[in-house]
N, C-alpha and C positions, 0 to 999 in steps of 0.2 A: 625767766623771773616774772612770776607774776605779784602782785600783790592788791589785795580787796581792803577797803577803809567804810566803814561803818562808821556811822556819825550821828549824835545829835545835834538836832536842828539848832543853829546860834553859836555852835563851838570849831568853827571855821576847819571841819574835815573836810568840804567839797574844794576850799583853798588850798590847805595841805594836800591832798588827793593832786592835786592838777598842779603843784609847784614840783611835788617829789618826781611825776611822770616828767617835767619837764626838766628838770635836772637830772633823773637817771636816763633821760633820751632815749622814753619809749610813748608808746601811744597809751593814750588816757580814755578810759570810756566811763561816763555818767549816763541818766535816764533817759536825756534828750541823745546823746551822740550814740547811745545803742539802739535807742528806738530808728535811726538815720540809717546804722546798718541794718538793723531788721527789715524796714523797708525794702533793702536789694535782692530780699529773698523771697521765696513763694510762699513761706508759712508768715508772714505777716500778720495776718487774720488772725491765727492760733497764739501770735505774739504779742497784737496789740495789747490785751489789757496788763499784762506783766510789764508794761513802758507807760500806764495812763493810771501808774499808782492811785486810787479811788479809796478814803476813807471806806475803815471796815467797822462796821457797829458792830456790836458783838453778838447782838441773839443774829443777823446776819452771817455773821463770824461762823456762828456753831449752827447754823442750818447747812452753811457751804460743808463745813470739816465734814459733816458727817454725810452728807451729799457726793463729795466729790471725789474722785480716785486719784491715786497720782498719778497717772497718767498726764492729768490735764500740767503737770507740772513738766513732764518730759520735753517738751518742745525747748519753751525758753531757758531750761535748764542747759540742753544740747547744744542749742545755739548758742551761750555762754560758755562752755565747754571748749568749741569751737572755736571762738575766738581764740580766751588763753592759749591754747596749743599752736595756731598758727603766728602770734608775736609774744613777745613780755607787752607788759601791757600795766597798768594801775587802774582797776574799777572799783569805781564810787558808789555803794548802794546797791540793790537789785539783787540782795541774798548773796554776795560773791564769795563770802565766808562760808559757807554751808554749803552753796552747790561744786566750790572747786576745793574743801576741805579736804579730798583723799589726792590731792593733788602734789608732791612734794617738793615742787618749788613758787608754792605760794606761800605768804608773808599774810597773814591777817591784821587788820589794825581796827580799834575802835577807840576813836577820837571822843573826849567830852570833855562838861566843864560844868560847875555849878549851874544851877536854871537861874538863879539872880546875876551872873554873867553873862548870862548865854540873852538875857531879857536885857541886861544894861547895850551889849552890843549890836543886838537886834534892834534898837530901840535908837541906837545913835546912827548905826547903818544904813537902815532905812529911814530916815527920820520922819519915824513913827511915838505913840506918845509910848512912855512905861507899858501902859493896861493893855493897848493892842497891841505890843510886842506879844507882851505876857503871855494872851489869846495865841498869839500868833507860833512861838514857843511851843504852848502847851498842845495846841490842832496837830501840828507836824509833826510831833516827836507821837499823838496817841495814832496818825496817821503810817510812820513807820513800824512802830509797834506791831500795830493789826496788821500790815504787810509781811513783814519777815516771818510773823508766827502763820501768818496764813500758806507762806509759801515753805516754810521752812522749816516748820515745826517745833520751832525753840522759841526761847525769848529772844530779842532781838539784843539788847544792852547787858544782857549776862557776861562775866570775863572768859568763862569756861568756851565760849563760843569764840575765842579772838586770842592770838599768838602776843600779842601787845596792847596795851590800852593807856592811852595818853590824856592827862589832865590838859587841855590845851592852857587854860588861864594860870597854868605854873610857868610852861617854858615855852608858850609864845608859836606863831605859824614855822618862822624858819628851824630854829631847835626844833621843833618837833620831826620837821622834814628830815634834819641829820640825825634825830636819835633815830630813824624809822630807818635809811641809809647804814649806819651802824651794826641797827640789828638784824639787817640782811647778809649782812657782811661776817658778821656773828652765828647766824645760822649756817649759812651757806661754809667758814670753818667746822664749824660745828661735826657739819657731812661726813668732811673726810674722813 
């Protein structure tokens, strides 16, 4: 069982992501705890910038597209592969949706919630003011953005791209964990 959660910034998917691994009793990997495995490997180097997510401007953006092969996408893509196949697991971020898509017992999930939510809790969480939440909100979510389409070639908050998509600010971190539990349980019938 694997399962990938996509998220935007302020709508408590890295919560969700890391409560649901810890209730189905598997390993959890996000950007820091995968960049940690990377390190134990020799392609590190080839790995690092896929773990040191880097704001993508966009005439940037579309110098790299048309520049670069995918190839260079091979590595971290395999080393993700990699993983999932050797535990279940729940990864947070990092294209999980895309790159283990032909995969048939992954669950994709994208978490969200209003930007006036997502800036009230960001704002109270960090007790920062409204405006630099707001900033802060809007930097992350255009910094994921430019990442998933750079490595992924899609939008990144499209539905078509995600087996599930959760309003967090309707039903809250724990519901959201059991509807996601549910509809594993739902697909995984489904199978038979």
């Amino acid at each position: 069982m694997i399962v990938t959660v996509g998220r935007e910034f302020g709508s408590y998917g890295h919560v969700i992501g890391r409560k649901l691994a810890e209730k189905l009793g598997v390993k959890y990997f996000d950007k820091e705890s995968l960049a940690q495995e990377a390190k134990k490997t020799d392609y590190y180097d080839e790995l690092c910038s896929f773990y040191e997510e880097q704001p993508v401007n966009s005439l940037l953006y579309v110098i790299a597209t048309e520049s670069r092969s995918h190839g260079q996408r091979k590595i971290p893509f395999d080393f993700i592969r990699n993983l999932a196949e050797k535990q279940d697991c729940v990864i947070v971020g990092r294209c999980g949706n895309f790159i283990l898509k032909d995969n048939p017992d992954m669950v994709s999930v994208f978490v969200h919630a209003p930007k006036e939510y997502r800036i009230d809790r960001t704002a109270a969480d960090r007790k920062i003011s409204v405006e630099k939440a707001k900033r802060l909100v809007e930097k992350e979510d255009k910094e994921r953005a430019g990442f998933h389409t750079y490595y992924a070639d899609e939008q990144w908050n499209i539905s078509d791209g995600y087996h599930l998509t959760i309003d967090s600010s309707v039903i809250g971190i724990e519901d959201a964990v059991e509807l996601i539990i549910d509809f594993i349980k739902k697909k995984q019938n489904h199978k038979k």
